[in-house]
Residue, then its C-alpha position, 0 to 999 in steps of 0.5 A: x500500500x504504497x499510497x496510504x501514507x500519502x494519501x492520509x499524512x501531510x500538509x495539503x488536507x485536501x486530497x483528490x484521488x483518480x481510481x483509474x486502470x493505467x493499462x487501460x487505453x484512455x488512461x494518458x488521455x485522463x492523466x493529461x486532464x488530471x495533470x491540467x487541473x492539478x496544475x491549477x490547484x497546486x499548494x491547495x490540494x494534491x492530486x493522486x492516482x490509484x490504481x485498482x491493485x490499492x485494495x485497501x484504498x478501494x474498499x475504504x472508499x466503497x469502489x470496486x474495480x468495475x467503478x473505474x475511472x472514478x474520482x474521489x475528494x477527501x478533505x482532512x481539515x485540521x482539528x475536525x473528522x476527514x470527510x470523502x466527497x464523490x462526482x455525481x456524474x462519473x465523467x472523468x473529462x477535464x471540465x467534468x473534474x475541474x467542475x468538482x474541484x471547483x465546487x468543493x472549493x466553493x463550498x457547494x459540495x455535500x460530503x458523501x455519507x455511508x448508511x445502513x437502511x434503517x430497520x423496523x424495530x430501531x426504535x423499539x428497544x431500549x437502546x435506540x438504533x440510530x443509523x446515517x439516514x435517521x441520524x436527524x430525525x432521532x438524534x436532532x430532534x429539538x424535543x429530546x435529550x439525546x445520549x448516543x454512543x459510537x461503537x465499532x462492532x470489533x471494539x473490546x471496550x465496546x463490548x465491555x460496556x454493552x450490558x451497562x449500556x442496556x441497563x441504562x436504556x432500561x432505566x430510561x426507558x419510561x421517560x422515551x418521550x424526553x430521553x433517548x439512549x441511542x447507539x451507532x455503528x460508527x464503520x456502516x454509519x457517518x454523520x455530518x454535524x458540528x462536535x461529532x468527530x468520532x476518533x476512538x471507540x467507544x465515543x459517548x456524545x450527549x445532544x441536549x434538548x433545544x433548537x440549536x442542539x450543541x454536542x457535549x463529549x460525555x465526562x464521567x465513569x463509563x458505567x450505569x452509575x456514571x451514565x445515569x448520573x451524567x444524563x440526569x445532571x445534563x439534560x435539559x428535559x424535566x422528568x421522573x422516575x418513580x422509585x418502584x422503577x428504580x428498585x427493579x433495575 
């Protein structure tokens, strides 16, 4: 993986990438237009081909060989999470590219998003299932104290913290209407919102209630106690649990 390093280290945080086979036949004509409008975009962002034997590249993209050619922006802006942008039309002809440059740089392109499709019973548990498409309605929602945790299916700490995490749901569970304990799979699922830049597993983020909904990182013990202690010091929301509640927990 001779490109990883280069495609994610650096000073240039803006990175646009060319999948593309060099043994195929149009393969100088797109390197011509790539080279054109790189030129023009030098010290602001650097321009790499991949080719198709880069697995791992391809696969963190989502791009299978029979996508090529294809392009790809990644903006890595310090301080903040790496976003991927992809072409709404699969052109790669100079003005095609030039065009997506260009409107990245404008500000007028909205970053690519993975999601799983939402299901059913997400939002039947005591534990509420957030994915990528329902991150709005549910976590962004005005009316509610939102507590979501991003997990990663592999992650031992993740693991760990499940049972507490249930029994937290559970204990919050008759106040649903006031308080949502959520959780999401942070690899199937991205989010674009202010605040949520997920850089370790488990990463436990509270949404308090009101239009405005500024993200607050969790502080506190990772278990029942701490959980509930924190939510109920840092909801916005008023609510009761009756103590019959409290005792079967």
């Amino acid at each position: 993986d001779m490109n990883a390093p280069k495609i994610f280290g650096g000073d240039v945080r803006t990175h646009v990438l060319l999948f593309a086979d060099p043994d195929s036949d149009d393969f100088d004509t797109l390197r011509d237009a790539w080279k054109t409008v790189a030129r023009d975009r030098r010290g602001e962002a650097l321009f790499i081909h991949v080719s198709p034997d880069e697995d791992r590249i391809l696969t963190y993209f989502d791009i299978s060989p029979d996508d090529l050619p294809t392009v790809r922006l990644v903006s890595m802006p310090e301080g903040s999470a790496m976003k991927k942008f992809a072409q709404e039309t699969s052109s790669v002809a100079e003005e095609d590219l030039r065009n997506f440059v260009d409107s990245f740089f404008s500000g007028d392109l909205k970053p690519s998003l993975k999601s799983e499709e939402p299901e059913a019973d997400d939002l039947e548990g005591d534990v509420a299932v957030v994915r990528g498409k329902t991150f709005e309605d549910i976590v962004l929602d005005a009316t509610k104290d939102v507590l979501v945790e991003f997990y990663a299916p592999w992650c031992g700490h993740c693991k760990a913290l499940a049972p507490e995490y249930e029994k937290v749901g559970k204990h919050f569970s008759s106040v649903k209407d006031k308080v949502i304990i959520a959780k999401m799979d942070a690899t199937a699922n991205e989010v674009d919102y202010p605040g949520v830049n997920v850089r370790g597993f488990p990463t436990l983020l509270f949404f308090p209630a009101g239009e405005d909904k500024e993200v607050l990182e969790f502080s506190g013990d990772r278990n029942f106690d701490g959980i509930v202690k924190y939510v109920e010091k840092t909801a916005k929301n008023e609510f009761s649990i009756a103590e019959e509640e409290r005792d079967e927990l």
